[in-house]
TIVO-2410 file (N, C-alpha, C; in nm, 3 decimals):
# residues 167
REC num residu      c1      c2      c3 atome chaine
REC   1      X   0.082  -0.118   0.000     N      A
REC   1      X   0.000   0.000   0.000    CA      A
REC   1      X   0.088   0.126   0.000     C      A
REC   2      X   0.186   0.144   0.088     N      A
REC   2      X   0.321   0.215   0.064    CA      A
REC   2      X   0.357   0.300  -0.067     C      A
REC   3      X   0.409   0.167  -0.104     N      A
REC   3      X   0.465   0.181  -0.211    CA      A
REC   3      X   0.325   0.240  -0.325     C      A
REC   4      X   0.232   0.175  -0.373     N      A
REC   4      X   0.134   0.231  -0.447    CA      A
REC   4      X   0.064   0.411  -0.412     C      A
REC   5      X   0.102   0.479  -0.245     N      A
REC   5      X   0.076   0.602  -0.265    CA      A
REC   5      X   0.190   0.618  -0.314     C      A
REC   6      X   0.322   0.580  -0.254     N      A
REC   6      X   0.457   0.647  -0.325    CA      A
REC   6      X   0.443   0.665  -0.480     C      A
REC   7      X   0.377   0.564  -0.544     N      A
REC   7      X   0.418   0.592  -0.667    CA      A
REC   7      X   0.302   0.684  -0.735     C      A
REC   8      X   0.167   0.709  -0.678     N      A
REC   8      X   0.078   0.826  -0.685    CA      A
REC   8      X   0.147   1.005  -0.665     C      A
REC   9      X   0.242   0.980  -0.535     N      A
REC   9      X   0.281   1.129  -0.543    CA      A
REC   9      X   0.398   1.144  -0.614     C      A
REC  10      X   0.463   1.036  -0.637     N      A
REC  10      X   0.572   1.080  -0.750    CA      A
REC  10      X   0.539   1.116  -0.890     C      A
REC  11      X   0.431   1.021  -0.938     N      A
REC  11      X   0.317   1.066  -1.085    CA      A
REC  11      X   0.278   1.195  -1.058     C      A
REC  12      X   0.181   1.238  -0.957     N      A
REC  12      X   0.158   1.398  -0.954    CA      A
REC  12      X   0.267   1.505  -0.961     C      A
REC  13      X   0.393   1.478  -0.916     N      A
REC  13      X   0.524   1.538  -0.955    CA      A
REC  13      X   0.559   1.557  -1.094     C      A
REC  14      X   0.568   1.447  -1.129     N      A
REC  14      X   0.611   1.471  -1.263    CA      A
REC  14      X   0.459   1.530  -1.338     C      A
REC  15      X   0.368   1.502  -1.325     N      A
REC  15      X   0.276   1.558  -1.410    CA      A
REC  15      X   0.300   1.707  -1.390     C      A
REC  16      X   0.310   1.776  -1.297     N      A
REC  16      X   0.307   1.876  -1.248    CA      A
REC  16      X   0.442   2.006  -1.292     C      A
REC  17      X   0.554   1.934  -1.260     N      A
REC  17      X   0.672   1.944  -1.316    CA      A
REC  17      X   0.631   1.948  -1.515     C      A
REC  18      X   0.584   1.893  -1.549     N      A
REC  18      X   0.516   1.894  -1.720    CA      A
REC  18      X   0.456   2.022  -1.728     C      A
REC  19      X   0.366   2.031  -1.647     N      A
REC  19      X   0.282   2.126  -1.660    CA      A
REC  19      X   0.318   2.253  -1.710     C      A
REC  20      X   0.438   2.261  -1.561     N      A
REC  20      X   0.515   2.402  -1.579    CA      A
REC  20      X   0.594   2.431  -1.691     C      A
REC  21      X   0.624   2.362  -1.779     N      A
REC  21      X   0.720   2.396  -1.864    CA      A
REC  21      X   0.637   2.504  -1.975     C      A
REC  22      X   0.725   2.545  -2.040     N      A
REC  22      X   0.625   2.671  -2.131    CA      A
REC  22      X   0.648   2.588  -2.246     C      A
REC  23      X   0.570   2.658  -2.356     N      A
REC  23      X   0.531   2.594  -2.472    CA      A
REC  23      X   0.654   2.579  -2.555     C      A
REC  24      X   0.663   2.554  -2.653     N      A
REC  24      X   0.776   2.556  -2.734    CA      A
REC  24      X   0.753   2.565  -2.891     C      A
REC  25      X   0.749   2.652  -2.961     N      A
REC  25      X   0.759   2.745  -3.144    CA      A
REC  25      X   0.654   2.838  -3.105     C      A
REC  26      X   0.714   2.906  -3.210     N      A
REC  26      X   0.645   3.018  -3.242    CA      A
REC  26      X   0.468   3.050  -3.300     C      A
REC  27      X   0.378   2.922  -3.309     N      A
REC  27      X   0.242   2.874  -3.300    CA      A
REC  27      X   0.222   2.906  -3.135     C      A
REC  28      X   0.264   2.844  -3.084     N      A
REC  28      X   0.239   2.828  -2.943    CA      A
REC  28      X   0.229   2.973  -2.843     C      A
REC  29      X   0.220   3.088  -2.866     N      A
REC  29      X   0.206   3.204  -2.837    CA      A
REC  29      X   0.052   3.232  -2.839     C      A
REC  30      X  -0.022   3.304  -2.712     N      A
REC  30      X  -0.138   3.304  -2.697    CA      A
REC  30      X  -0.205   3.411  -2.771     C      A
REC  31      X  -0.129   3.495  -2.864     N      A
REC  31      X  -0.169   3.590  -2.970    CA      A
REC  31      X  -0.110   3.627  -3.089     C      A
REC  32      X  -0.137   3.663  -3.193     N      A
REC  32      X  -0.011   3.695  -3.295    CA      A
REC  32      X   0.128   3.774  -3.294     C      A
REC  33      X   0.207   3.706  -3.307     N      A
REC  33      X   0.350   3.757  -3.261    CA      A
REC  33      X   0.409   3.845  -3.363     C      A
REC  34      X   0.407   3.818  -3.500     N      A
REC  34      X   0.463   3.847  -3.661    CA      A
REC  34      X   0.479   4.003  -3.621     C      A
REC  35      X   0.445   4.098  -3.604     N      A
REC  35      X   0.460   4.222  -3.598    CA      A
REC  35      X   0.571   4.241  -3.475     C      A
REC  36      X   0.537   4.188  -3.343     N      A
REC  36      X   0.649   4.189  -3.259    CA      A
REC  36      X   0.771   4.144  -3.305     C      A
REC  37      X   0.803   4.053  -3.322     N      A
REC  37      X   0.901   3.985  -3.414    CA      A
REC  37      X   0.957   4.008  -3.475     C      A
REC  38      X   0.915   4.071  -3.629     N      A
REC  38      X   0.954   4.179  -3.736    CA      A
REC  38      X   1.019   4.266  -3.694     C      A
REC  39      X   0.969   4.336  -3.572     N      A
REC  39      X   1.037   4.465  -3.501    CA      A
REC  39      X   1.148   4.435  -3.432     C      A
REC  40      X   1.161   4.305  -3.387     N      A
REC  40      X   1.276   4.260  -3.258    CA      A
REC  40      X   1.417   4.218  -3.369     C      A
REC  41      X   1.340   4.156  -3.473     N      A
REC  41      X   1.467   4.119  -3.592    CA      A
REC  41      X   1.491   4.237  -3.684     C      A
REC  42      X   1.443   4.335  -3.647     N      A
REC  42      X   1.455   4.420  -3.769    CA      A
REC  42      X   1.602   4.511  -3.768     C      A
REC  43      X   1.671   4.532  -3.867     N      A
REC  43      X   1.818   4.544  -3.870    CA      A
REC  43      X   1.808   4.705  -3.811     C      A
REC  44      X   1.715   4.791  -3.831     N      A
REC  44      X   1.764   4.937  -3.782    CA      A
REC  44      X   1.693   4.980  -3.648     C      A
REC  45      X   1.716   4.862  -3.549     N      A
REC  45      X   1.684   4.890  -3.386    CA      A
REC  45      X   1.769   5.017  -3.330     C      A
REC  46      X   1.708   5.069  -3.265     N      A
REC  46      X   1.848   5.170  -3.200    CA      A
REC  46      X   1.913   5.142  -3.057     C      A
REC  47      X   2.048   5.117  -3.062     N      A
REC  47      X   2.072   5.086  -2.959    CA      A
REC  47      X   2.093   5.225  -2.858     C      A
REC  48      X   2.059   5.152  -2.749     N      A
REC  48      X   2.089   5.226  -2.623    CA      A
REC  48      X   2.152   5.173  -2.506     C      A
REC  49      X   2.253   5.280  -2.408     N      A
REC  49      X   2.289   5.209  -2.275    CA      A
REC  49      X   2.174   5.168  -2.190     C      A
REC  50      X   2.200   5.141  -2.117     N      A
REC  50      X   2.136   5.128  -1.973    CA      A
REC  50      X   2.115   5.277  -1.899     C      A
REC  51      X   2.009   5.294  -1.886     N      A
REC  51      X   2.001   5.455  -1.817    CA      A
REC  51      X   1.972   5.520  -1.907     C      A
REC  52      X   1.951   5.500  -2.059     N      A
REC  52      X   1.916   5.592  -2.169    CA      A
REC  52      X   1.736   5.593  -2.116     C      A
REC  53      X   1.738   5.811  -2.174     N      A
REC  53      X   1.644   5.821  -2.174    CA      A
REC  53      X   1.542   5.907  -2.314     C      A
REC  54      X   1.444   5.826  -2.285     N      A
REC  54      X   1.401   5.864  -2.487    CA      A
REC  54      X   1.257   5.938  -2.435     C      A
REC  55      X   1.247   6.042  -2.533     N      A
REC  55      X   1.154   6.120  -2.564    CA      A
REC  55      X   1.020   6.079  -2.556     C      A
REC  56      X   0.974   5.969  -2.588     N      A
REC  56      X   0.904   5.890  -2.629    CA      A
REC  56      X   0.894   5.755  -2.673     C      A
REC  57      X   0.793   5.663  -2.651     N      A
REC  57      X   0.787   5.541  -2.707    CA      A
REC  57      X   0.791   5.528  -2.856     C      A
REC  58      X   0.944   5.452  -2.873     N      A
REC  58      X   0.956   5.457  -3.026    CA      A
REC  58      X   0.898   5.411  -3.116     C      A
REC  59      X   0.882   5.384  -3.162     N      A
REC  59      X   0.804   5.337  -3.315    CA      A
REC  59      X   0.889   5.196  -3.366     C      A
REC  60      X   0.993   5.190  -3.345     N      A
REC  60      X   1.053   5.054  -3.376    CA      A
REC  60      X   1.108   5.002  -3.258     C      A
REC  61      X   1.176   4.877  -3.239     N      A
REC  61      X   1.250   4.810  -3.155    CA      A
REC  61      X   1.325   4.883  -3.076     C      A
REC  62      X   1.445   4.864  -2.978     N      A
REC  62      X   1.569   4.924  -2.959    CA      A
REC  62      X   1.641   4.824  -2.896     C      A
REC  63      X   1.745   4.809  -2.910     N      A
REC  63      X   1.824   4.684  -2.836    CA      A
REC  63      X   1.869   4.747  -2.770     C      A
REC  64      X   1.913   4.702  -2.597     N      A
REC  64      X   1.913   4.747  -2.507    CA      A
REC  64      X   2.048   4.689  -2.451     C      A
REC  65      X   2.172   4.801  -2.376     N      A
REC  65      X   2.273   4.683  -2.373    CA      A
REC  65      X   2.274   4.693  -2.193     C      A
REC  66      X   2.315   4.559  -2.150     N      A
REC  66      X   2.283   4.518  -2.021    CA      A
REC  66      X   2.421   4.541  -1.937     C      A
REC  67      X   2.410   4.560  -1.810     N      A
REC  67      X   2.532   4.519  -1.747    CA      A
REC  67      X   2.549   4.467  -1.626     C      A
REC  68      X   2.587   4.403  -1.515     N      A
REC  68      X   2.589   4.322  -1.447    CA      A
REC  68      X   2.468   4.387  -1.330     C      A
REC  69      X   2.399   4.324  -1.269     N      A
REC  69      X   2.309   4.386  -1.138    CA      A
REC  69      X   2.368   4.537  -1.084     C      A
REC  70      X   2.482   4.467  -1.028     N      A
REC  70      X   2.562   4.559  -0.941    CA      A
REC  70      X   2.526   4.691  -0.960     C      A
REC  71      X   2.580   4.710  -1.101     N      A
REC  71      X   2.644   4.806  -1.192    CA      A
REC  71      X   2.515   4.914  -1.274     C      A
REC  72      X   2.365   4.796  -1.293     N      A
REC  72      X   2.270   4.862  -1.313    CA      A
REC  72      X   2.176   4.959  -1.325     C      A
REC  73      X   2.259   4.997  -1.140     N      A
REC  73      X   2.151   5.098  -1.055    CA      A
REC  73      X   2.023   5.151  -1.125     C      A
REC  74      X   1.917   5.004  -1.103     N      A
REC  74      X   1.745   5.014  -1.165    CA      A
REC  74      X   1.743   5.109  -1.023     C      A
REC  75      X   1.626   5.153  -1.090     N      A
REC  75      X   1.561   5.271  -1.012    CA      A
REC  75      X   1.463   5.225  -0.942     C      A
REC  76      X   1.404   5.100  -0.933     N      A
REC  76      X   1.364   5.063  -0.868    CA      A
REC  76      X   1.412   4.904  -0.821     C      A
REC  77      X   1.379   4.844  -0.716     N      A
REC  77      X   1.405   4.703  -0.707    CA      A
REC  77      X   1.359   4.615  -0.785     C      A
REC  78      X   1.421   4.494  -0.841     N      A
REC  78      X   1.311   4.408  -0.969    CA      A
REC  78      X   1.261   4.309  -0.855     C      A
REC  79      X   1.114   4.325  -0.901     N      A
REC  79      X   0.997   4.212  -0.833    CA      A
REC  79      X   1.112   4.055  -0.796     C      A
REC  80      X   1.200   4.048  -0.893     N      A
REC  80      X   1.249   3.939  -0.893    CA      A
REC  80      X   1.371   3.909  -0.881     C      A
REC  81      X   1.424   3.912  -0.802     N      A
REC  81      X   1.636   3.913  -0.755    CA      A
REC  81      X   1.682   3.860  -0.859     C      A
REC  82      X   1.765   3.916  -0.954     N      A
REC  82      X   1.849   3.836  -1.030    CA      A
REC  82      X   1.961   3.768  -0.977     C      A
REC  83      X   1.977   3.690  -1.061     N      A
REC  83      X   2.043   3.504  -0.999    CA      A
REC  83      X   2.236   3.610  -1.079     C      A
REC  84      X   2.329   3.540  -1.028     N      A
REC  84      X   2.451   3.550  -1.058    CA      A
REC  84      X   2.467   3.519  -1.189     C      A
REC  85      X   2.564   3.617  -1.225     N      A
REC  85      X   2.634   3.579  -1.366    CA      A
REC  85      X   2.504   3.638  -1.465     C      A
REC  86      X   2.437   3.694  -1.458     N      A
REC  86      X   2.321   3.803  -1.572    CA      A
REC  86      X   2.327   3.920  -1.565     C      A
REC  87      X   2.255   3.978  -1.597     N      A
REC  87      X   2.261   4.120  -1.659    CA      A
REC  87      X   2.109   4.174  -1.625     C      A
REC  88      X   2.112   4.303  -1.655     N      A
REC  88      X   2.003   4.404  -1.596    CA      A
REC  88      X   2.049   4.577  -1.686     C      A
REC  89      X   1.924   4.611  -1.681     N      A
REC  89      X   1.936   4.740  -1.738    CA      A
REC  89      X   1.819   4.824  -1.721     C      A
REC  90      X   1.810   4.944  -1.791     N      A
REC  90      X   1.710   5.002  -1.782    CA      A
REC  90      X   1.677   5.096  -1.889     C      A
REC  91      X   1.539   5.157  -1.920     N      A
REC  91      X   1.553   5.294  -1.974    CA      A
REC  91      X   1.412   5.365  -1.970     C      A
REC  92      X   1.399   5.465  -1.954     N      A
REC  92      X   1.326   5.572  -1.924    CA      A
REC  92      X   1.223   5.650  -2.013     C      A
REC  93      X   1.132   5.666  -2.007     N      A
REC  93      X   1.047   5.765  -2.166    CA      A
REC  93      X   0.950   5.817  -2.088     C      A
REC  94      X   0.998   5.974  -2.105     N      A
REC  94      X   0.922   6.107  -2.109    CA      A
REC  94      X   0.750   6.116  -2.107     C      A
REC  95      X   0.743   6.084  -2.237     N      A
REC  95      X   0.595   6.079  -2.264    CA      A
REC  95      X   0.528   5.928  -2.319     C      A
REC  96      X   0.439   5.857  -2.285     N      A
REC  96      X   0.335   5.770  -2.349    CA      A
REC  96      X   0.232   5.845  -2.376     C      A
REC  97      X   0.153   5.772  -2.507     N      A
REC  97      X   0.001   5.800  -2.488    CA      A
REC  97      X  -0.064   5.687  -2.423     C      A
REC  98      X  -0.161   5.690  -2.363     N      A
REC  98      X  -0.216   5.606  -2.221    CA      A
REC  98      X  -0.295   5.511  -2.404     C      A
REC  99      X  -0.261   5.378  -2.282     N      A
REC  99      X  -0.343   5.305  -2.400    CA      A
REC  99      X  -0.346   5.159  -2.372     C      A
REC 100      X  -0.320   5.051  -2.412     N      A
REC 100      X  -0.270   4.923  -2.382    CA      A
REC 100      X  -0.145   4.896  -2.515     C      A
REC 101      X  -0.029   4.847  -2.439     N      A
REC 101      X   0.125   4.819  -2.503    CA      A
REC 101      X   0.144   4.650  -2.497     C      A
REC 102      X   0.217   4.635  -2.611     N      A
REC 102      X   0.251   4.526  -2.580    CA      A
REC 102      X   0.411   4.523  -2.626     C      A
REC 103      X   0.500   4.416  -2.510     N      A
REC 103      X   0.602   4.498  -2.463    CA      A
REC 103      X   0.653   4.355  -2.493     C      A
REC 104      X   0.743   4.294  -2.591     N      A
REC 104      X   0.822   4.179  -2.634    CA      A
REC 104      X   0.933   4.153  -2.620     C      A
REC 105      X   1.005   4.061  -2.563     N      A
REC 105      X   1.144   4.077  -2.574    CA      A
REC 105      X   1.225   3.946  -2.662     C      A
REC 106      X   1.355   3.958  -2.698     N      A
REC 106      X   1.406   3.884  -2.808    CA      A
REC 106      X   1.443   3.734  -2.725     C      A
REC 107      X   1.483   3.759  -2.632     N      A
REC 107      X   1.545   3.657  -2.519    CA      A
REC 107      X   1.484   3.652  -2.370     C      A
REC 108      X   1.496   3.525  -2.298     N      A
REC 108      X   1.423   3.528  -2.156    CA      A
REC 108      X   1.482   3.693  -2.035     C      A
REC 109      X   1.388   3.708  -1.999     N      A
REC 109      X   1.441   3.814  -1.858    CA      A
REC 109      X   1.328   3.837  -1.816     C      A
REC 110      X   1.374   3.918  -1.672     N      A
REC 110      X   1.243   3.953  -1.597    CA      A
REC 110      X   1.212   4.104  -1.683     C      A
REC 111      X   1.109   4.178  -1.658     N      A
REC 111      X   1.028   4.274  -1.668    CA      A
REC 111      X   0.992   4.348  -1.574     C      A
REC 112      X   1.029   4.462  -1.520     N      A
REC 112      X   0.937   4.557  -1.435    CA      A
REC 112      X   0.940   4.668  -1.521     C      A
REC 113      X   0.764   4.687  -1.528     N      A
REC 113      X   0.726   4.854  -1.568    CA      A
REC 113      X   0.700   4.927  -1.462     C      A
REC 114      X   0.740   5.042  -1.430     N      A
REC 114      X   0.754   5.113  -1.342    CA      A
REC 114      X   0.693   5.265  -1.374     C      A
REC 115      X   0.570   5.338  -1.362     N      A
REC 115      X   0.492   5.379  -1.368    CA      A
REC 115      X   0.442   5.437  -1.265     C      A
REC 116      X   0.448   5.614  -1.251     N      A
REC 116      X   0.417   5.663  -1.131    CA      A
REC 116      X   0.410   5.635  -1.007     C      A
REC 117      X   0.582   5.561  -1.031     N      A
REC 117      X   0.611   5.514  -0.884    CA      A
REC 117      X   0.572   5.390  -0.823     C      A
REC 118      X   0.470   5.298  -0.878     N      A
REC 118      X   0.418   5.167  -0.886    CA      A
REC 118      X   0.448   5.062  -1.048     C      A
REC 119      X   0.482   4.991  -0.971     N      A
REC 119      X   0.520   4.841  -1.100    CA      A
REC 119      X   0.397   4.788  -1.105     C      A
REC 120      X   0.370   4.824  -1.266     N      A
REC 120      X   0.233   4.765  -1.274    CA      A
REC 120      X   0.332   4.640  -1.355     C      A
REC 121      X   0.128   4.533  -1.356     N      A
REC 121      X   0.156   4.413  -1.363    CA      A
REC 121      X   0.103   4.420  -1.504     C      A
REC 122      X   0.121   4.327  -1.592     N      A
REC 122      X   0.067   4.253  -1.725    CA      A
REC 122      X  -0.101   4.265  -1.718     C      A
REC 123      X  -0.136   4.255  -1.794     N      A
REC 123      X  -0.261   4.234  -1.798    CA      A
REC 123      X  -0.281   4.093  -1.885     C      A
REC 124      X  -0.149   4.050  -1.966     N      A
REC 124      X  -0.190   3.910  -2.039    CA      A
REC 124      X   0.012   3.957  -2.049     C      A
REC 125      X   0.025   3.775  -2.079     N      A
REC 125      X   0.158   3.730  -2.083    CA      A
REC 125      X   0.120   3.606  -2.134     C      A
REC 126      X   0.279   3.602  -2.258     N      A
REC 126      X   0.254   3.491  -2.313    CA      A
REC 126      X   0.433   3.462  -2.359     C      A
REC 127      X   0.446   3.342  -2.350     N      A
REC 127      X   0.640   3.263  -2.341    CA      A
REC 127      X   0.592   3.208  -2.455     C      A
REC 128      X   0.709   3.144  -2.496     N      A
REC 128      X   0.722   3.002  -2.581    CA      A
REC 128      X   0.889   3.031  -2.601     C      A
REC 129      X   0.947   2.898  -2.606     N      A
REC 129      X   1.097   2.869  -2.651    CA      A
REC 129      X   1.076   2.840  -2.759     C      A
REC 130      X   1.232   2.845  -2.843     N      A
REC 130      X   1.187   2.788  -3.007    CA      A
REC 130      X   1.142   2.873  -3.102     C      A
REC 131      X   1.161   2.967  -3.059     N      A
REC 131      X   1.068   3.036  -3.142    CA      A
REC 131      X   1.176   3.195  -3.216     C      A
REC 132      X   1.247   3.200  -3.274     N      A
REC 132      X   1.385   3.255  -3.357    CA      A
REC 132      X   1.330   3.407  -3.346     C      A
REC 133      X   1.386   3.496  -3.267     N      A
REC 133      X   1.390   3.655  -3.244    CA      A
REC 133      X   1.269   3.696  -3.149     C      A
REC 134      X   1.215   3.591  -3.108     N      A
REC 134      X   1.120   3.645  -2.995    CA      A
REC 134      X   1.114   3.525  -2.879     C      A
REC 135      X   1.094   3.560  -2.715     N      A
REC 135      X   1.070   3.504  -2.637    CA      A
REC 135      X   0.938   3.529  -2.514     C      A
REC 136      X   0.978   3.626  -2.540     N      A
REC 136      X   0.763   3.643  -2.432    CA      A
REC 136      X   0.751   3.794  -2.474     C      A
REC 137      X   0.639   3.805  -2.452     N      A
REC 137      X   0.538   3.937  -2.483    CA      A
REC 137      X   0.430   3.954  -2.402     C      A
REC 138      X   0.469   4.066  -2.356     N      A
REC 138      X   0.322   4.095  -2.251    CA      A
REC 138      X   0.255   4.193  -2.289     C      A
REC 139      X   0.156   4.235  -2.187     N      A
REC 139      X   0.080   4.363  -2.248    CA      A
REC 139      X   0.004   4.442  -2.126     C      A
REC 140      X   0.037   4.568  -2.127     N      A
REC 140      X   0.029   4.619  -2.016    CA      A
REC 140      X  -0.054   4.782  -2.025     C      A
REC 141      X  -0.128   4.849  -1.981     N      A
REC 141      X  -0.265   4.929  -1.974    CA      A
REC 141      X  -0.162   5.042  -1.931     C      A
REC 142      X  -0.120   5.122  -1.956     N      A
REC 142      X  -0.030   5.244  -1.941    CA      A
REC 142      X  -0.129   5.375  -1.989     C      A
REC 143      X  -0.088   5.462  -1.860     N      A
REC 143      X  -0.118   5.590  -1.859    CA      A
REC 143      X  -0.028   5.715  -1.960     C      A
REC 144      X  -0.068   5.846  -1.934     N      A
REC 144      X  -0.011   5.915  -2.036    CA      A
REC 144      X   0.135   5.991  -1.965     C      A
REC 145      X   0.172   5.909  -1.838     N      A
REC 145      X   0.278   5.957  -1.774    CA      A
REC 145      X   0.372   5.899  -1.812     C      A
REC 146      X   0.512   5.973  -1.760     N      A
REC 146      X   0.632   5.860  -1.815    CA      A
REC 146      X   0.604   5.748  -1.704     C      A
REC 147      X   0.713   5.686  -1.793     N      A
REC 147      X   0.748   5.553  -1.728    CA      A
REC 147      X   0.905   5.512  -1.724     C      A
REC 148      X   0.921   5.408  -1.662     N      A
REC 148      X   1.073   5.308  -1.665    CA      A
REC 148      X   1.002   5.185  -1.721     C      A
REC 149      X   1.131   5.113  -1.791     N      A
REC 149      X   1.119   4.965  -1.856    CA      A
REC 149      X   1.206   4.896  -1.771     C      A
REC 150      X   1.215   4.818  -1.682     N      A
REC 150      X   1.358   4.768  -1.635    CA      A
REC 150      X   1.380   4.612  -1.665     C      A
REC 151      X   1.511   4.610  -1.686     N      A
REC 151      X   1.518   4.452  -1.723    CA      A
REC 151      X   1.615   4.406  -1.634     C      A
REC 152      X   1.575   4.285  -1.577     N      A
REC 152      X   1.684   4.206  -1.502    CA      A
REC 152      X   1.712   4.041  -1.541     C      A
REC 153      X   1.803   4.006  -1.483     N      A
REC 153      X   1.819   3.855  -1.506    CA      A
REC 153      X   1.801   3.805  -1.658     C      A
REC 154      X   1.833   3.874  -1.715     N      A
REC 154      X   1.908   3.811  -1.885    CA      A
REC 154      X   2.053   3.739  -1.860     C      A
REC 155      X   2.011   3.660  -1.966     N      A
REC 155      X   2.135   3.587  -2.025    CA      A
REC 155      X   2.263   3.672  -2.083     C      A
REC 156      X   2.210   3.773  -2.158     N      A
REC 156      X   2.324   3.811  -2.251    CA      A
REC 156      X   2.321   3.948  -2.212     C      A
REC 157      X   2.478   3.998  -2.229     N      A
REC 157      X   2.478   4.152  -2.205    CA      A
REC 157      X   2.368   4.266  -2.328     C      A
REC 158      X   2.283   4.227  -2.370     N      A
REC 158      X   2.200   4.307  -2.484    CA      A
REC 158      X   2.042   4.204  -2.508     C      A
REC 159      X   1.969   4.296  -2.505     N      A
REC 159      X   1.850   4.292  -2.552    CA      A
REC 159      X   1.742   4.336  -2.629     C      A
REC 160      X   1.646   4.290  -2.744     N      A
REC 160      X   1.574   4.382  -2.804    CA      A
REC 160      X   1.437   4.378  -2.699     C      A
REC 161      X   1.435   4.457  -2.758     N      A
REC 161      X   1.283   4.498  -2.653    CA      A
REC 161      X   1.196   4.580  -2.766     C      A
REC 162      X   1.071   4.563  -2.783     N      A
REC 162      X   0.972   4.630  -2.874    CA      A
REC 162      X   0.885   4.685  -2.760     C      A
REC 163      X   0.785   4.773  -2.796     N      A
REC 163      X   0.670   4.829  -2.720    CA      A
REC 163      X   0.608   4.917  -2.824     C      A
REC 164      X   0.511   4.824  -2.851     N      A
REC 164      X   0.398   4.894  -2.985    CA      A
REC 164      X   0.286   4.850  -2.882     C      A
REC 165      X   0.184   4.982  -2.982     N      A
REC 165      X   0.078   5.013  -2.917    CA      A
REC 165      X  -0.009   4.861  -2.991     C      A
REC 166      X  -0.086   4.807  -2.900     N      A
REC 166      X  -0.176   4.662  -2.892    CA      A
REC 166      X  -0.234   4.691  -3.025     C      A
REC 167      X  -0.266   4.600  -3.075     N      A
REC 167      X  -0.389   4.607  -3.212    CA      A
REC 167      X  -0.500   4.509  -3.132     C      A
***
């Protein structure tokens, strides 16, 4: 009898452990990606440091270059401690028009939008691995104030990041 729950809670483990894993290609995204995408691969992104601050939400991509936590100084704390050996960055914009964004990035990392002093949350989020110049995309209800984008816990010292207004 033992042994038969043992092997019940080890099945719910692994089912469970399944569960969590995220999807994998570029189908597997809970909305159309092709426009995010386009923008994240597109050859005339503009790059910026960490701490760059832009006028406005651009109209195309911008690749974003990262540098160790330490060295970061986000302006605010990320919801989520980055782990050793990644990268973090940030950047800043003046004006939005209030609307719903959806905010993509090329490779895994955390996300904090930072918004009159409060990190708002997603309103929809969607991953998949496998999937060539894009890795999650969220979408988030922004006012006509500035904001911060902050990124932590990447892999690579650089990131694209898009933020087009939702269709």
């Amino acid at each position: 009898m033992r042994v038969l729950a043992l092997l019940a809670v080890l099945s719910l483990g692994a089912t469970s452990a399944l569960a969590a894993e995220e999807p994998s290609g570029c189908d597997k995204f809970k909305w159309p990606i092709e426009r995010d995408r386009a923008a994240l691969t597109a050859p005339d992104r503009a790059k910026l440091a960490s701490g760059a601050e832009q006028a406005a939400v651009p109209s195309s991509a911008i690749t974003l270059a990262l540098v160790a936590p330490a060295e970061a100084r986000l302006p605010s704390p990320p919801e989520r401690a980055p782990k050793d050996g990644t990268f973090a960055g940030f950047t800043s914009f003046k004006a939005a028009k209030a609307g719903l964004y959806t905010i993509s990035l090329s490779s895994g990392a955390w996300v904090d939008l930072v918004q009159d002093g409060h990190v708002l949350k997603p309103v929809a989020f969607s991953g998949a691995t496998d999937c060539d110049g894009i890795r999650k995309t969220m979408k988030y209800e922004l006012s006509d104030k500035p904001f911060v984008l902050q990124v932590s816990g990447a892999k690579d010292n650089s990131l694209s990041i898009s933020i087009l207004a939702a269709q």
